[in-house]
matplotlib code that plots the C-alpha trace (Angstrom):
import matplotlib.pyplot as plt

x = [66.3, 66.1, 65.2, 63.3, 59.9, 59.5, 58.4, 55.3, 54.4, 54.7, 52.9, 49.0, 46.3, 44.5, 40.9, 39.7, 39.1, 35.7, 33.6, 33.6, 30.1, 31.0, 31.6, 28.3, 26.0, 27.9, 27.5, 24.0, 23.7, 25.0, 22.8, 19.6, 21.0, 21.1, 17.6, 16.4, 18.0, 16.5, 13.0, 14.1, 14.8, 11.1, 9.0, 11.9, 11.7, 7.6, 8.1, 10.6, 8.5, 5.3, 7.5, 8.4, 4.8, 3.6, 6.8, 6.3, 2.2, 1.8, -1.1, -2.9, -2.3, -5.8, -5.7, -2.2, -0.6, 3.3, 4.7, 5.8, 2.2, 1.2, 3.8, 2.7, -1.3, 0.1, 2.0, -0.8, -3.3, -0.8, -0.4, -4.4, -4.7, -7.3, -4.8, -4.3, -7.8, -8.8, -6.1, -7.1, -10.5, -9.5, -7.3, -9.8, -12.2, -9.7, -9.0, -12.0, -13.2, -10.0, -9.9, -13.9, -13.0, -9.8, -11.3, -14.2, -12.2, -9.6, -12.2, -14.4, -10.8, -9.8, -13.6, -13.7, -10.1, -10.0, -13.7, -14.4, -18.0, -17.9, -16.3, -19.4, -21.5, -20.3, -17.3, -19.5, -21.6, -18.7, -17.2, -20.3, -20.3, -16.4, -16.7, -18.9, -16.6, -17.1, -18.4, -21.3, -22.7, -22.9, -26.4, -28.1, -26.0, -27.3, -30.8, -29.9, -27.7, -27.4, -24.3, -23.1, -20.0, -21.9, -21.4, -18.1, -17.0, -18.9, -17.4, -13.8, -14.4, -15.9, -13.3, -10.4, -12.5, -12.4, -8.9, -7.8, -10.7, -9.2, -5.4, -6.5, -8.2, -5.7, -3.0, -4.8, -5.3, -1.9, 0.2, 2.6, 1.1, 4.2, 4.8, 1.4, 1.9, 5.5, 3.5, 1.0, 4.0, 5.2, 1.5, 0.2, -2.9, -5.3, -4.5, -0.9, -0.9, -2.5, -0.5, 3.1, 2.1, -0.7, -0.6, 3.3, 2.6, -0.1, 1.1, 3.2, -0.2, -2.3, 0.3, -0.4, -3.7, -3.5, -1.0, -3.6, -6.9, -5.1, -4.8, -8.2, -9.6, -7.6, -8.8, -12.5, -11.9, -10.8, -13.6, -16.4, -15.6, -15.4, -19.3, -20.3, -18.3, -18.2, -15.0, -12.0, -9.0, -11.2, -13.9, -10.8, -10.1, -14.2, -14.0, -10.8, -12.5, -15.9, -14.5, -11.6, -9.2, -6.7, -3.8, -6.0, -6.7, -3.2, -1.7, -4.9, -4.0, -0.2, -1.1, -3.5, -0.5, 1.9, -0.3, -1.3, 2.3, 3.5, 0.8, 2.1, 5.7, 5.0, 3.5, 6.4, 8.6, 6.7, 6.3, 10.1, 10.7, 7.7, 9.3, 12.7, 12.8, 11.8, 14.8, 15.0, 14.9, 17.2]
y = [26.5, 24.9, 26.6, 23.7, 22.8, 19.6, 16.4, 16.5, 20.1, 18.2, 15.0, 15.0, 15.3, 12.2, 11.4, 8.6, 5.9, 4.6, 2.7, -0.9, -2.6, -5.0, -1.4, 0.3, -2.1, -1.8, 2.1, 2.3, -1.0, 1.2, 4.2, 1.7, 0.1, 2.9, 4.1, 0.8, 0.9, 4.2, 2.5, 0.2, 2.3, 3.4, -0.2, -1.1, 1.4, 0.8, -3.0, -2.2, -0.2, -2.2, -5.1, -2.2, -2.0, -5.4, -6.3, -3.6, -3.9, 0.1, -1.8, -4.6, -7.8, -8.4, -5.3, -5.5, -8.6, -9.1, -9.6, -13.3, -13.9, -12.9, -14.7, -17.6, -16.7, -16.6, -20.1, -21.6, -20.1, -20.6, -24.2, -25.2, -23.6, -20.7, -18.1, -19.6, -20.2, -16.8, -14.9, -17.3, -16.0, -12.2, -12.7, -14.9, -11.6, -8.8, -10.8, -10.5, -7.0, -5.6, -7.0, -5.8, -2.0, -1.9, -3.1, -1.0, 1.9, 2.0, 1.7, 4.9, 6.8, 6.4, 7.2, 10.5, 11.3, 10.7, 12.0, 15.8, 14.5, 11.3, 13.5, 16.2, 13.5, 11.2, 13.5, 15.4, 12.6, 10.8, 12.9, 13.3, 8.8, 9.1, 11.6, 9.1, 5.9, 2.3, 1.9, 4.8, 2.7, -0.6, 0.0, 0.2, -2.5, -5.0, -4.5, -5.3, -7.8, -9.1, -9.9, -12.9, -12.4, -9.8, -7.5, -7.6, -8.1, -4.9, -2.8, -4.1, -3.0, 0.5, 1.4, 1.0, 2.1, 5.3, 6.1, 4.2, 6.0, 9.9, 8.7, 7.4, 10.1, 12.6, 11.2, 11.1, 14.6, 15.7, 14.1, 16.6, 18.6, 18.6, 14.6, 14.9, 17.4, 15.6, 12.5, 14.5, 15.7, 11.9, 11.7, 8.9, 7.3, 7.1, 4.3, 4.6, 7.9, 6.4, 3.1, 4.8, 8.4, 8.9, 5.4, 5.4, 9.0, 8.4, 5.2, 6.4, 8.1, 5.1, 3.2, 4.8, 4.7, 0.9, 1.2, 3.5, 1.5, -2.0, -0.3, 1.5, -2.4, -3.7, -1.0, -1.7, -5.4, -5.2, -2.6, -4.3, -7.6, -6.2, -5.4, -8.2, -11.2, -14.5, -15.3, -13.6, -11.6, -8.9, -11.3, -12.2, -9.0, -8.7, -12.3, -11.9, -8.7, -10.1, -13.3, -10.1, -12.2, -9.3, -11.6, -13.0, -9.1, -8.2, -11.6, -10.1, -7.2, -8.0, -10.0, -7.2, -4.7, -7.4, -8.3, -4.6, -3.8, -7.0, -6.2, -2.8, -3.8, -6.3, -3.2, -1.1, -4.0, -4.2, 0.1, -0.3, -3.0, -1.8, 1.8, 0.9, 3.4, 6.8, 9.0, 10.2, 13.5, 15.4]
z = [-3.2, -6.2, -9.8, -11.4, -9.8, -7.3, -9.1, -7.4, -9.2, -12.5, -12.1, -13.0, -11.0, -12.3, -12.0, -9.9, -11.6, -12.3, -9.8, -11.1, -11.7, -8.0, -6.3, -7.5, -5.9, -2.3, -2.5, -3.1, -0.6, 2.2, 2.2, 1.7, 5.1, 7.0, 6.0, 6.8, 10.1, 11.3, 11.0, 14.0, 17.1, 17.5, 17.6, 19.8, 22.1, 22.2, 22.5, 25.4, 27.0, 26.3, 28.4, 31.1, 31.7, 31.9, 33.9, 36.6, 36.4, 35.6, 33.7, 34.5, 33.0, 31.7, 30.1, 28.6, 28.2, 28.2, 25.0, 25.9, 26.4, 23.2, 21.3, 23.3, 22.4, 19.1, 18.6, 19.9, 17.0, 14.8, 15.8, 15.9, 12.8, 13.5, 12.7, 8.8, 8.5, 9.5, 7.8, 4.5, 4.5, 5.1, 1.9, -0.4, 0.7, -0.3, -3.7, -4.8, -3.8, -4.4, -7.7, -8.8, -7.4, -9.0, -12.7, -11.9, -11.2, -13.8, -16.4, -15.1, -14.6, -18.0, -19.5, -17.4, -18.3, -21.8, -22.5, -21.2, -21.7, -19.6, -17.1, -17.1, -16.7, -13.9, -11.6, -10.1, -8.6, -8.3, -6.5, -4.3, -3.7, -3.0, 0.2, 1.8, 3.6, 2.3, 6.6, 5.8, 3.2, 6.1, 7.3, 3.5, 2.6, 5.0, 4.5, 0.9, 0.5, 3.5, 6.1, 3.5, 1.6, -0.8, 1.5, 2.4, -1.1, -2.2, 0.9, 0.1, -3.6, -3.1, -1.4, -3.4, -6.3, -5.5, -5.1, -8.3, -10.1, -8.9, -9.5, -13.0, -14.0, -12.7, -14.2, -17.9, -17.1, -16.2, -19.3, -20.5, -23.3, -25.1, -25.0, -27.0, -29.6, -29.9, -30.6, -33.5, -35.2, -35.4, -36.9, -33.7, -34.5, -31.5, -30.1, -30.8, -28.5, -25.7, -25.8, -26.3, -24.8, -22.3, -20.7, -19.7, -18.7, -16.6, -15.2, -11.9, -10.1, -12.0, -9.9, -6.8, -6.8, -6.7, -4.0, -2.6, -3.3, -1.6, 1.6, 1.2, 1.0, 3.7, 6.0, 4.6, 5.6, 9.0, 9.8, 8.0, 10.2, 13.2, 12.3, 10.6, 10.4, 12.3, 10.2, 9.3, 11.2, 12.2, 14.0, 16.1, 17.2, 18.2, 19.5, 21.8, 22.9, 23.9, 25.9, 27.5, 25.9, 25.1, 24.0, 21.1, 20.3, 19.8, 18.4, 15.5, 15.5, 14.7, 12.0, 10.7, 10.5, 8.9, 6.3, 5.2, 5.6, 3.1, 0.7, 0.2, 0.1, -2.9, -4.8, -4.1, -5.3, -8.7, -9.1, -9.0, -11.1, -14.0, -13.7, -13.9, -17.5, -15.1, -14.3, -10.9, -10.2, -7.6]

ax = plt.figure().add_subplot(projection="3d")
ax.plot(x, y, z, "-o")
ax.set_aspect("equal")
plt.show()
């Protein structure tokens, strides 16, 4: 055996060299496929066996429809135009009231967060109106306002005021203590505190009470038109119902899901491009 070490014993062990910038993107690509992959195997498996039934009758076809007949219900909506029209109006409708609760609410979540004495005042009671649903307030309403669009609008907005009130408020109350006294020692004016300090803060659960609050009024919309509406994506649902058109129920219904689903995709899309400066954590 030889006296001087192999040639392998004296080379380096080198690092790996670093991922180029065309690499990176196709190894966090991967990961985000397979996570989005694993959200397919369930809907499949109920829209198999949603065609298992219809196929084999274990439920009757007035009751449940094939799938084929419900794409076929919902080409022809599509195709006379009562799907758009309808789906246009549930949208104008959540505009609007989302757009009222969420200004409404941001502006009473920062007064109560950023006044202790605004907060004695109003949390209480607002905490009282927020454990009753927008539906509980239905009956009052009507004798009110009416069954016009004042009372959708004001359903649609009370309930994604409250959430984006609570998430505003507890995320003005939850801002690091030391990111504030950090900001005194730089001597922060008021407003320079709560535009470079508190807001950025507070933004993420601001953020997902708006995320929150959306949902909350698309909820409120379908429910308040299934009670009183004679327009809208939740009128179809009560319209395929009363004529035992079940078809017309579920092409709704499919629509109702895709939209609430889209809507809170976009958010998502815009929390992760507007937070792009927050590290992750572990």
């Amino acid at each position: 055996m030889s006296a001087y070490p192999s040639a392998l014993a004296l080379d380096p062990v080198l690092p790996a060299p670093p991922a180029t910038p065309a690499a990176r993107p196709r190894r966090r690509l991967w990961p985000a496929l397979g996570r989005a992959l694993l959200a397919w195997p369930f809907p499949l498996a109920v829209l198999l066996l949603w065609q298992l039934a219809a196929t084999y009758e274990w439920v009757p076809s007035q009751i449940l429809p094939s799938p084929a007949t419900v794409a076929g219900t919902f080409a022809d909506m599509w195709r006379s135009g009562e799907l758009q029209d309808n789906t246009a109006i549930s949208l104008w409708r959540v505009l609007w009231g989302f757009s009222a609760g969420a200004t409404l609410g941001f502006v009473l979540g920062v007064a109560m967060g950023l006044s202790p004495l605004t907060k004695d005042y109003l949390y209480p009671t607002f905490k009282t109106f927020a454990q009753v649903p927008a539906l509980g307030w239905l009956p009052l309403l009507m004798m009110l306002v009416g069954i016009d669009e004042a009372l959708k609008i004001i359903l649609i907005a009370k309930a994604s005021l409250v959430p984006i009130a609570l998430n505003t408020y507890k995320g003005l109350q939850n801002v690091p203590t030391t990111q504030i006294e950090l900001a005194k020692v730089y001597r922060f004016n008021r407003w320079q505190l709560l535009r470079h300090v508190v807001l950025p803060s507070a933004f993420p659960p601001i953020w997902n009470g708006v995320r929150y609050g959306l949902t909350h009024a698309w909820l409120a919309l379908v429910g308040v038109e299934l009670l009183a509406s004679s327009e809208g994506l939740g009128f179809l649902i009560v319209y395929g119902r009363q004529l035992y058109q079940l078809d017309v129920v579920l092409a709704a219904v499919v629509v109702v899901g895709a939209i609430g689903w889209a809507l809170d995709r976009v958010l998502a899309v815009i929390e992760k491009r507007l937070l792009r400066w927050r590290v992750e954590g572990f």
